[in-house]
Each structure stands twice: as C-alpha cells, then as structure tokens.
N, C-alpha and C positions, 0 to 999 in steps of 0.2 A: 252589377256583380251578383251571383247566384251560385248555387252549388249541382255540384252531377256527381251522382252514385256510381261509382266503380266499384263494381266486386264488393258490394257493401263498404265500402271507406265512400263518406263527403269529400268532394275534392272544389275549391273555393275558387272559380273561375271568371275570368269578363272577356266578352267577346266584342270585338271589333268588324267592321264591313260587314259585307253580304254574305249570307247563312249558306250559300250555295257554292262561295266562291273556292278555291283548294287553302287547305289548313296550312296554318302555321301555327304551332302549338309550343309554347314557351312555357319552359319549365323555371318556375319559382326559384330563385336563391337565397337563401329559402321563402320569401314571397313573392308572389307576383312584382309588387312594386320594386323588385330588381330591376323591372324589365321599364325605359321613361314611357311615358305614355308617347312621347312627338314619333319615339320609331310605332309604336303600336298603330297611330296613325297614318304614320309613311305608308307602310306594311298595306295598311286597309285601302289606303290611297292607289296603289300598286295593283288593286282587285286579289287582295288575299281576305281570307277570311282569319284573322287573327283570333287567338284564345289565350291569354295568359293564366299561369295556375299558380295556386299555392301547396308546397308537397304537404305531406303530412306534417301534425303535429306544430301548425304553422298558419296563420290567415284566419279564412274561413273553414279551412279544411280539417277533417275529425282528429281530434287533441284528448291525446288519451294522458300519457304520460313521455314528455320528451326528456324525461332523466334517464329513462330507461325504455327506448323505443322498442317495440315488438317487432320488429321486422328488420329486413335486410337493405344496403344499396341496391340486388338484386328486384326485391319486392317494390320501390320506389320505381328502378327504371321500366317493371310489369304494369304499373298505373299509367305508367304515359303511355304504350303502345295500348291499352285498355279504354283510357282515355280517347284517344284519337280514334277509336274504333265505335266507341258509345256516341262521338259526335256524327259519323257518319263522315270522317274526312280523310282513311285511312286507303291509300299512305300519306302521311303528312310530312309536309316539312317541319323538323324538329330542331329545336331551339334550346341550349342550354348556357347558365350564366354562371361564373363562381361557381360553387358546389352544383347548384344546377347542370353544371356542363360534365361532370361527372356523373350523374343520372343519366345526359343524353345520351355520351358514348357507350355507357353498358345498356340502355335500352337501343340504341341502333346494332350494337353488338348481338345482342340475344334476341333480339325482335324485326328482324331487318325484312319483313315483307311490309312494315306497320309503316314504314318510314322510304320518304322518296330521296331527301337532300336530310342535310345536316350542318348546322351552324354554334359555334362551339365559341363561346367569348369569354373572355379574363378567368382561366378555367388551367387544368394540368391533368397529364394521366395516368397518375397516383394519388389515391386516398390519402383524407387528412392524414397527418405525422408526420416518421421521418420519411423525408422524398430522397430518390435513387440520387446516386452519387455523381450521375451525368445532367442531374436538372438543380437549375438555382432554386434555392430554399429564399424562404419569406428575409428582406432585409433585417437583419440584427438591430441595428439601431433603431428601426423604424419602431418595429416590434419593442422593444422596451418601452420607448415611450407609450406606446400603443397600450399597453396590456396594465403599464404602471399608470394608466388613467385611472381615477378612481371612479365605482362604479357609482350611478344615480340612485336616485330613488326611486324604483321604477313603477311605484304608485303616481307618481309625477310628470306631467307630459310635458310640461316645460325642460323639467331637467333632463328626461330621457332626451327628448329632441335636442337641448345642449350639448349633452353625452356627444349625439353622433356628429353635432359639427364636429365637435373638437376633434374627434376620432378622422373626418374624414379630411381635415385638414394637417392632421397629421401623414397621410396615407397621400395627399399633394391634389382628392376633390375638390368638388364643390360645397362650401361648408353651408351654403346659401340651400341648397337643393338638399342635403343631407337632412338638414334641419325638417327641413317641407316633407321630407319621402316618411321619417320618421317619427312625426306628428301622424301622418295617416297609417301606419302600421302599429302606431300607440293604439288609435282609437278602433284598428280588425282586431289586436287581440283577445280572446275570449277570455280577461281575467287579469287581475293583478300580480297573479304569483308569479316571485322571481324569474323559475324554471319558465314560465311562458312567456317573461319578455323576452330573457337571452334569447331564446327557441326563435322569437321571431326578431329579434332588434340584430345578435349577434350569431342566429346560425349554430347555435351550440349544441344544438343533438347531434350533428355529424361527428363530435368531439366524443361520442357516445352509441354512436352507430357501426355495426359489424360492415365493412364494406368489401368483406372477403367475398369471392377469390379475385387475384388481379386481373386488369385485363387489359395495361397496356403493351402485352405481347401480341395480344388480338389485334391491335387498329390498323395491321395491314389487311384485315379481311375486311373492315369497311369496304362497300361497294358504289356506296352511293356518293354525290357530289356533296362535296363536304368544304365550308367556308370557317378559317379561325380569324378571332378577331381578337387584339391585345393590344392595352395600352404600353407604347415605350417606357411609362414610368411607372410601368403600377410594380409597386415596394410589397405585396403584398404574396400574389403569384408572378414574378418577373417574366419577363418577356420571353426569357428564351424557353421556359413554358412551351408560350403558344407554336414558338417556331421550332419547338419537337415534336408536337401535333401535328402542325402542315408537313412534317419531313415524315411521319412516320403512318399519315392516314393517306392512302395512296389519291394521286390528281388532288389533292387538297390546297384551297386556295389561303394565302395569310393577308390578314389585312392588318397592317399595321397602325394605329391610331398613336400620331405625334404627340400628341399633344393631350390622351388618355389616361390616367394611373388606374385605380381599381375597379371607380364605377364606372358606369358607361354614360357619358356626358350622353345632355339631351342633344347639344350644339352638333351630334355625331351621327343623330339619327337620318339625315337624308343619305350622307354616303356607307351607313352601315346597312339600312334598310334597302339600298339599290344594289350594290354588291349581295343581299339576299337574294333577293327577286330577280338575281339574273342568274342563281341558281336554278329557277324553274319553282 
C-alpha cells in the first residue's frame, strides 16, 4: 500500500498484477478494504492491473476533517477520473461499492472519456437519505436493530472489531470476515478520534457530505458497458436498488448474488470478477 497525489489530495491505494496490464480502479466504500482481496486477485489473475483506493478523509488518504468535509460528491467522483489518469491507465474500468458506487456513477457521468466499462455493486442512484418513492429504502427492522447497537470504544480494537460482527450479522454477513476487515481498517486509521473511526469503520461523512445535484436522470447517457452486482438479501440497499440500475443504465448487465446481503462475500469473487472481465 502506498499513496498518489491527485490535484494535491493523498489518495491511499494497493495495486495488484502487472503495471502495464488495463486498469481496474476500485473506489473505496469508504475504504479500500470494501473491495475482499480474493476478487482483487481474480482481477490480477484475469491480466488487469488492479488498484483499489481509499476516498478522502478515509485510509490512507488525506484526513482533514470528516465532520465537516470540504468538498462535494462531485469533487470525489473528479479524483477517480484524476486518479486513473495519474496511473497512466485512462480509460479504466471503474469499480464502485456501497457509497462507493455512487462516486462511480457521477464520475462515469461527468468524466466519461476517463472510463472504458463500469461496475456498480451493493450500491443505488440516489444519495444518502430519503430515497425516491420507486426504490426500496433500507429494511426498518433491520435498521433498528442496527443503529440501536451500542457504539464501542473506538480507542479499542477488540471492541471495534466486535462492533462490526455484530453489525454484520445483523445485516445476514459474515461476522467471521467483518471482524477480520475491521481489525485492518482499525490499524489504517490515522488516530483515535471518534469522528475518524466512524469516517472509516461506518462511512459517516457521506451522512455529512453535499452530494448535490442529482444524477440519476443522467444514467441513460452512460455509454459505456456497465455490470451491477447485488446481493438478493442485502437489508441495507435492497435489491431492487440494483435492478433500477440495470433498467435505467442502458445494455447494463445485473448480476444477481443469491446468496449475498450487504458486503461482497469473498466466496463471490470468481463469478463477480469473470462477469468483470468480460466486460473488457
């Protein structure tokens, strides 16, 4: 793992395969380790040059203040078509997960020479909040429980990494793997303070970030080959999410993961990473 300068912002990246191969450049949810490492591998396996990142305020990447982020969704999805440009891999295939995948589609939207394909997982397209009246909202019950967890102490990497079983066992993950993802995102963060664990453990400057103007009236001008992936159970962004994406991002393919809820199982990475790479 290592960092690259965009436009002045650190952005906390690991690269996988050959430096030469064509980009697949995976946007953070908010960290890289959204993304399991076995598809990172598949990927590399495939002859892509793989790059996962951390967005701002998140990882490795420059942490200013995530109570109060300085910039826009806009400004996030300009880093990755920046990004992919400063690697020398541009157009890349672009990757986004969870919040993540709301970065992709507004930077495939406003930056669409940067980008060749588009791959869109456990993801919707509308900003945190209230969501439009035609797409399922986060389960209610789930969410109660979810939220009425009591927080850790996030000085504590035991307890954080407890934290997130229980959360991802709520949510119908793996609370085995939760545990594991969130031990290593204990030890990238830069600091104890609350505001930077949420920021990397729970994603919470999105809850705090402008992600005006809309833009899923746009996703019929995607042009490019565009792959959504969603779990049938994920309680979190429910599935028909993803399968408003496939209906509304034109030639868009859906892949449905039976047996997926929020995160992206590692068990998922050969048939999630071949259905990429037959994107191109």
């Amino acid at each position: 793992m290592t960092t690259v300068d965009v436009k002045g912002i650190a952005l906390g990246v690991q690269s996988f395969g050959a430096d030469d191969a064509p980009l697949v450049l995976l946007v953070g949810g908010t960290t890289m380790l959204s993304w399991p490492d076995a598809l990172c591998e598949r990927l590399a396996a495939g002859g892509r040059r793989v790059v996962r990142y951390d967005l701002r305020d998140s990882g490795e990447s420059t942490t200013v203040d995530p109570e109060a982020p300085a910039y826009t969704l806009p400004y996030l999805a300009a880093d990755a078509a920046a990004l992919a440009d400063v690697l020398g891999g541009a157009p890349a295939h672009l990757a986004g997960i969870g919040v993540g995948g709301m970065v992709a589609q507004v930077a495939a939207l406003d930056h669409p020479d940067a980008f060749s394909a588009l791959t869109l997982v456990g993801t919707r397209a509308v900003a945190p909040g209230p969501v439009d009246d035609d797409l399922p909202d986060h389960d209610g019950p789930t969410m109660s429980r979810l939220f009425g967890h009591p927080m850790p102490d996030w000085s504590d990497r035991e307890a954080v990494a407890d934290f997130a079983g229980v959360g991802a066992e709520i949510l119908g993950d793996d609370p085995v793997a939760a545990r594991e993802v969130a031990a290593r995102v204990w030890d990238r963060t830069p600091g104890t303070a609350p505001a930077l664990r949420t920021a990397n453990h729970l994603g919470m400057v999105f809850s705090r970030l402008d992600c005006a103007p809309r833009w899923r009236e746009r996703l019929s001008g995607i042009g490019i080959p565009a792959l959504v992936v969603h779990g049938r159970r994920d309680r979190f962004f429910p599935v028909g999410n993803g399968e408003a994406l496939a209906r509304e991002i034109p030639s868009a393919r859906l892949l449905v993961l039976e047996n997926a809820a929020t995160a992206l199982p590692a068990t998922a990475a050969d048939e999630v990473a071949a259905a990429m790479l037959a994107l191109g």
